[in-house]
Phi, psi and omega in degrees: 000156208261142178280324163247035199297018183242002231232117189245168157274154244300173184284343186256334193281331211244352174228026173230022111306328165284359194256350162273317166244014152265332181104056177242145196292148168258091166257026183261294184293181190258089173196152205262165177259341181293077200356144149303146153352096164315327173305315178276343175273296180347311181297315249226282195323302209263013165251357197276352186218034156273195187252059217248327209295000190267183173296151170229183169326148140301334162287339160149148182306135193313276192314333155295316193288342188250314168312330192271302160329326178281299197295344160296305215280333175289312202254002192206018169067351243259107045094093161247158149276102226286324218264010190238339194226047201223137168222117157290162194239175162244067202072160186273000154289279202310337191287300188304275190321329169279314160293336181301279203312298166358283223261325192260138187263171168284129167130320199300158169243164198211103263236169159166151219272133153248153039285111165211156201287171225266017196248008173262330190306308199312306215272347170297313225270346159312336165254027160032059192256172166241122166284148169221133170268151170200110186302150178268162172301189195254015158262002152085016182266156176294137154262125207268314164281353169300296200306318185285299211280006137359280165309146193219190161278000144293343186311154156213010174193148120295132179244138193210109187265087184204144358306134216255118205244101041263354213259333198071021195274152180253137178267143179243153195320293162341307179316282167335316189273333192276344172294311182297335190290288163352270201262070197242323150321345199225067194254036149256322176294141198256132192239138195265129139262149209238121172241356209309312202222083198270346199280351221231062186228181201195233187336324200242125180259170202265098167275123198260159193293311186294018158240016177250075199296006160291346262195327191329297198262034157212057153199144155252150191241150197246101201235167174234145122318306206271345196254330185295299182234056166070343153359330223269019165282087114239359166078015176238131171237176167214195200202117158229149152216158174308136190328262187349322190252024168241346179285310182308327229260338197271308182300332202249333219252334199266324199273348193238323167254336177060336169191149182249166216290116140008277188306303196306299215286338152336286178316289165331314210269322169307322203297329206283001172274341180256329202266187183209104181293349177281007163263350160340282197296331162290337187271253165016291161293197250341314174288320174322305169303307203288302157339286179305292185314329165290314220248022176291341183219055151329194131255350166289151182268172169260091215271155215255158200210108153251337163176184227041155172283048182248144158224087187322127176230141154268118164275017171259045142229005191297153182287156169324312192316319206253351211186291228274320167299012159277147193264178201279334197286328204280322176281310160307000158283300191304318153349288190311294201278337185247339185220357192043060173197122171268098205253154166275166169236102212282010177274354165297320172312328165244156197322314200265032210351058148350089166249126171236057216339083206245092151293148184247141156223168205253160195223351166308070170189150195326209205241312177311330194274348186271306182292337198269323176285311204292312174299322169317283192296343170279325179319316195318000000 
């Protein structure tokens, strides 16, 4: 009998398989097409034939944990402690799945926002939890009263996704006092942030739980390596929380990877003498701009991209003939099958499968790779 008998395969697994066996441009999974930093395979070559290949710490290589800790301190004032409140990952999904599995009891509820990404669920009903879904407004801004009445005495966590996948909307100061006013009520909940792509905003800049010191010592925070430096086959992420809620987090963490691949973390911790993560958000809006710039004359609407590499498009204005009585997954097959470019739909993000007939594509790819879905997609 199935431990998830409501749970399929995943919506990215499923549509960059057709993109694979149609020929279609992949604008669907998150992942850039473009080389790395040369400064960083350089790093890997010459490490490939060090003495690097073994167990590293469990918590994570020293010399990363103390570079990673300067750099929360750097871009966010915010005091880590390396050897206590700091954990590498194995990406930031297992970063997630290990706090879950941790933090959450049976019985417990676990509050998260939709549209929210598709890697929070697995791990409540793994822990014979409850998910409370609570839809966001439809600017993708928090509804502060849906969410408090949510909460019950069973909540035991929030989950909180920003800069925000699928949409790219960024939380604002105002957001942050009503979250804190919220669980100044509830001071048994644990609060999860979703941080991956904290690096990766553009007008609007990022605020983070590690500049809300009311928040410190009840949240964990969720960061990537692989989305900062274009990476994310290596899989690498890290965590922070306050000793206590890192200690738990730490016990489910030694038993499921117990330590993470040696060479990335290596690699990572040198690059971080060179490189300036404060250049994210300029490289990133310029493929945004440029992206947004193909498609001006589309038939797609442009959903507003304040961060991450996503750009939310609407087809309901596409004439009927063509598009708008179709729900979102049929119309990304027909994408898929008809037009070759493969975007995600954003009613997989929600429980109540929400269709506002909203695709997500991804614009982290070359430039050659952008003008050719962008010519596709002006077809449509």
């Amino acid at each position: 009998m199935s431990k998830l008998p409501n749970i399929g395969t995943s919506i990215f697994t499923v549509m960059s398989k057709m993109a694979v066996e149609y020929g279609a441009i992949n604008l669907s999974q998150g992942f850039p097409n473009f080389p790395v930093d040369e400064r960083l395979s350089d790093i890997v070559a010459r490490l490939a034939k060090e003495n690097v290949h073994q167990y590293l710490p469990m918590s994570g290589y020293p010399p990363l944990l103390s570079k990673t800790a300067r750099l929360v301190e750097k871009s966010y004032h915010r005091i880590v402690q390396p050897e206590t409140e700091l954990l590498i990952t194995a990406g930031a999904t297992q970063a997630i799945f290990t706090t879950i599995q941790a933090l959450v009891k049976t019985n417990d509820e676990v509050v998260m926002l939709d549209p929210s990404y598709d890697c929070y669920v697995v791990p409540v009903l793994l822990c014979n939890a409850k998910p409370v879904r609570v839809n966001l407004n439809d600017d993708y801004t928090p509804n502060w009263e849906r969410i408090e009445n949510a909460f019950t005495a069973k909540t035991k966590m929030i989950i909180i996704n920003n800069p925000h996948n699928p949409t790219g909307k960024i939380w604002t100061p105002s957001d942050f006092l009503a979250l804190e006013t919220l669980l100044e009520k509830y001071p048994e909940v644990i609060l999860l942030s979703d941080e991956v792509y904290e690096f990766i905003t553009f007008e609007h800049k990022h605020i983070a739980v590690h500049s809300r010191p009311k928040l410190h010592n009840r949240s964990v925070v969720v960061s990537s390596f692989g989305k900062s430096f274009h990476v994310t086959g290596w899989k690498v992420g890290y965590l922070v929380a306050a000793e206590p809620l890192m200690k738990e987090i730490k016990k489910v963490h030694q038993f499921l990877v117990f330590c993470v691949n040696s060479i990335c973390q290596v690699a990572i911790s040198e690059y971080l003498d060179l490189v300036s993560l404060d250049e994210l958000g300029t490289f990133y809006q310029e493929k945004r701009d440029y992206f947004r710039k193909l498609l001006q004359n589309s038939r797609f609407e442009l959903m507003p991209c304040e961060g991450t590499y996503f750009q939310v498009a609407s087809y309901a204005s596409i004439p009927i003939a063509i598009g708008t009585d179709e729900n979102d997954m049929d119309f990304c097959k027909r994408l898929i099958v008809e037009h070759g470019v493969a975007a995600i739909p954003i009613s997989t993000f929600h429980a109540d499968g929400k269709d506002l007939k909203l695709l997500r594509f991804c614009f982290a790819k070359d430039n050659a790779t952008l003008e050719e879905a962008a010519k596709r997609l002006c077809a449509v």
